[in-house]
Steps between C-alpha positions, in 0.01 A plus 500: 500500500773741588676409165194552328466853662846604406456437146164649471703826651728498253280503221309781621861719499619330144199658357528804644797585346578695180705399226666741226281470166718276299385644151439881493452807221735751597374902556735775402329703795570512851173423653253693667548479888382756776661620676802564244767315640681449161863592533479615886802512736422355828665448855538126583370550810144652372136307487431317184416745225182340433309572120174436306515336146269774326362306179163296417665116510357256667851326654842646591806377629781706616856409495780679763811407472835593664835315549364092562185616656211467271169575634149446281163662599169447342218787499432839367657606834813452549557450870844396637562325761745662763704171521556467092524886493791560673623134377557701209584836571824360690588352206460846285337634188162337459422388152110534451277303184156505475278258355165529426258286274189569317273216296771245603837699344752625743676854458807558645603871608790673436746407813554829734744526782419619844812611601636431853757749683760388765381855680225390773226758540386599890295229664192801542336774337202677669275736358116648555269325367202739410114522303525635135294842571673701787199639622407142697819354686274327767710209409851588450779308695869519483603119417833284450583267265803242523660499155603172564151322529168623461403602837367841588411652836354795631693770660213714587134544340304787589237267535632400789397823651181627345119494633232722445570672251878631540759536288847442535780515173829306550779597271924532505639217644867509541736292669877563593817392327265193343438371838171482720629552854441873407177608302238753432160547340245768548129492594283807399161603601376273775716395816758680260869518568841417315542112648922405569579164626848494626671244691199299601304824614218714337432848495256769356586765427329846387744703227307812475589808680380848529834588245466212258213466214392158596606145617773316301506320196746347239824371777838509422696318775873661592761198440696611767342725761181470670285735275213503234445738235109514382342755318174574619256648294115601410385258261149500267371295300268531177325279286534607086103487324665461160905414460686203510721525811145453719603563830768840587678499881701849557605715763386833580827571775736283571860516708770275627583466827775273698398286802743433786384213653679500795422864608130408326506872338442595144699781346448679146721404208298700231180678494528772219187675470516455135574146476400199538718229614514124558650158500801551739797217385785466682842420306715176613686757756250673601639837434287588244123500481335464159115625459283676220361802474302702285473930496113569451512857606149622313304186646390604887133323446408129471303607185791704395743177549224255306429780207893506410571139645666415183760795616594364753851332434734380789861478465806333706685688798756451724566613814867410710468371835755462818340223707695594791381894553186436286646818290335529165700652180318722187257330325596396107302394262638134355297455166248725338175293409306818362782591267391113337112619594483227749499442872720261731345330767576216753908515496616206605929427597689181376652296806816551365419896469602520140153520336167716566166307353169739471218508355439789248177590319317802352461691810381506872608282763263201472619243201322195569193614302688663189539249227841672375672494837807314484796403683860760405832410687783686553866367529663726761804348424514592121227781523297352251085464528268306254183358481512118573309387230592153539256472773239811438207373321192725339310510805630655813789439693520624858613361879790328483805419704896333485538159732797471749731375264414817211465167294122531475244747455110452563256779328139541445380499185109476293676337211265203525132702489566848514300497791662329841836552590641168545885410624794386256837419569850546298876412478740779530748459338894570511484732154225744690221329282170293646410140360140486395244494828284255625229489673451432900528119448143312625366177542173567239661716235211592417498694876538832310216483329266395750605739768309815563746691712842690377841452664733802595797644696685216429777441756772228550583381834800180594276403763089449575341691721472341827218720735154351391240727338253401811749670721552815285108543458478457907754743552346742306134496656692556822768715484463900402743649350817693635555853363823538311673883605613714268854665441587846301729453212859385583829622377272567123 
């Protein structure tokens, strides 16, 4: 009987099993997969890149091959297994074929290549996860994915929070030096307060003074000394009746201000009355602070600001720094984005220090819903800038950031629908060029399509978060905030 078992479990598995068609018509054409993973760089320590077959055949069989692995899946989906995945990534270059048959003939694809780099990619990314339409964020959470699987958890959701009615928003997340001992995110509106966990403990805090414009947004963490620049800022937001950008976010003020966190004071770093700045980036040293700015003199309204909105171009400043006295040098202005009639947002430093990548689009200070916003880099080292058109698309390009290692970058991009901003990765490479992006790697890759909700802020950490959201959410029904204090200018 046991015998008899055995070889009725056997049969089950035998027939299971896939073979390679052994008589085929070959296709000039790579085939149709979503999402395009044809001819991606990828760490071997990432998820399998999982991919649709996107024609109307009734069978398909899918070949990957690398070194003496060999590993053959049936279905329209291809889904990996993690075992056979990284059976072949640590062997190297995956060779991919296709099959598919229709009335009894089998096609076979083109062969494509994902390539795999020796560079491993941080083991976490977090980012906010948030509705399509701004004006409803009852559910928006700030989650974290491990690259390395599929599993996602839940920082914080303002969910967590809510009843009767209220509203709370959740946005900038930042952690420091890619680790999660030290972290910050801010809650607006109800039970409000800029959130730090540092070294096990929790605090609230309230940013606003009597001398600043509001609370704090957009963190830059010092690498060396205990301080944060912000800018903090008056921010609107409109919704277009007839134009293709739908949605418009801008500023009517906004300043920068530094944050010593062990005096728990704010101080002013700019606050022109005829500018508008934002996006504080510290360089490698921390001796220099990077932001944008733009001059809007004439526009002292919000209907002034939305009439000439298309005016409104910001460009890239720097400002020197001693992190010992906290003296600031003269402001100079790094690259002129209205001279190109453009504006550069979102400056973001290399590890390494050498490169700056932003965003830059038509104008104003809000890319993610301009379809021609793209992603320009500078090479401090050469003092060139370009567009990197090796990973902008035609839709727009926005949040993005550089992992530990300067080997990576992750940035949010509509390239799929035009519509949600959904997470891609890519290779940086040792030229100053980007290997073709790829999406967020899931276990349905057909995730993308079925998900309501946009991804953004994008932010690599070496390590997972280790304080539970259930603590965070009971912390802040409890606690109140503490006031921050301010301090006049110093050594400016």
């Amino acid at each position: 009987m046991k015998k008899l078992t055995a070889i009725l479990i056997l049969s089950v598995v035998l027939t299971g099993c896939s073979k390679v068609p052994s008589t085929s018509v070959s296709d000039s054409s790579y085939p149709s997969i979503f999402p395009d993973n044809i001819g991606i760089t990828v760490p071997a320590n990432i998820a399998p890149t999982n991919f649709l077959i996107q024609d109307n055949a009734q069978k398909h069989i899918t070949v990957l091959e690398a070194g003496n692995q060999q590993v053959i899946l049936r279905g329209k989906k291809v889904m990996i297994p993690f075992k056979k995945w990284h059976s072949l990534t640590r062997q190297g270059d995956i060779k991919v074929t296709v099959y598919s048959q229709t009335s009894g003939q089998w096609i076979s694809y083109k062969p494509f290549t994902i390539f795999v780099s020796p560079d491993e990619i941080d083991n976490y990314i977090s980012y906010r996860v948030i509705p399509h339409s701004f004006e409803s964020y009852q559910r928006l959470s700030i989650n974290q994915r491990d690259l390395t699987s599929f599993k996602e958890k839940v920082i914080y959701a303002n969910s967590m929070v809510m009843k009767d009615g209220t509203r709370q928003c959740i946005n900038c997340h930042y952690f420091r030096d890619y680790k999660t001992d030290y972290m910050q995110f801010h809650a607006r509106q109800y039970l409000g307060g800029t959130i730090f966990y540092q070294d096990g403990k929790l605090l609230k805090l309230n940013m606003n003074t009597d001398s600043t414009l509001a609370a704090a947004v957009y963190p830059s963490w010092h690498p060396t000394h205990d301080y944060i620049a912000y800018s903090t800022n008056k921010t609107y937001q409109i919704m277009h009746t007839v134009h293709p950008d739908r949605i418009e976010a801008f500023d009517e003020l906004s300043d920068l201000i530094l944050y010593n966190i062990k005096d728990n004071a704010v101080s002013i770093i700019e606050n022109s009355p005829d500018r508008l700045e934002c996006h504080p980036a510290w360089s490698k040293d921390g001796r220099t602070l990077y932001y944008t700015s733009a001059d809007y003199p004439e526009m002292k309204t919000t209907n002034q600001i939305v009439i000439h909105m298309d005016e409104v171009k910001y460009n890239l400043y720097r400002k020197p720094f001693d992190p010992d006295t906290r003296a600031w040098g003269p402001t100079e202005m790094f690259f002129d984005a209205a001279a190109i009639d453009s504006s550069i947002t979102w400056p973001k430093v290399s590890p390494d220090g050498r490169y700056i990548l932003c965003s830059i689009s038509t104008h104003g200070v809000f890319p993610p819903y301009q379809d021609k916003s793209d992603l320009f880099m500078f090479d401090l080292e050469n003092g060139t800038h370009r567009y990197v058109t090796e990973i902008n698309s035609d839709q727009a390009e926005s949040y993005h950031a550089w992992s530990s290692t300067g080997k990576w970058v992750v940035l949010s991009t509509r390239r799929e629908d035009g519509i949600y901003t959904r997470l891609y990765l890519a290779h940086f490479n040792s030229d100053g060029t980007f290997s073709k992006p790829f999406a967020l790697p899931q276990r349905d890759p057909e995730f993308n399509r079925k998900f309501l909700f946009a991804f953004n802020v994008p932010e690599f950490t070496i390590e997972p978060v280790r304080i539970s959201a259930r603590r965070i959410a009971s912390f802040i029904r409890g606690s109140k905030p503490t006031q921050v204090s301010f301090e006049s200018k110093i050594n400016q």
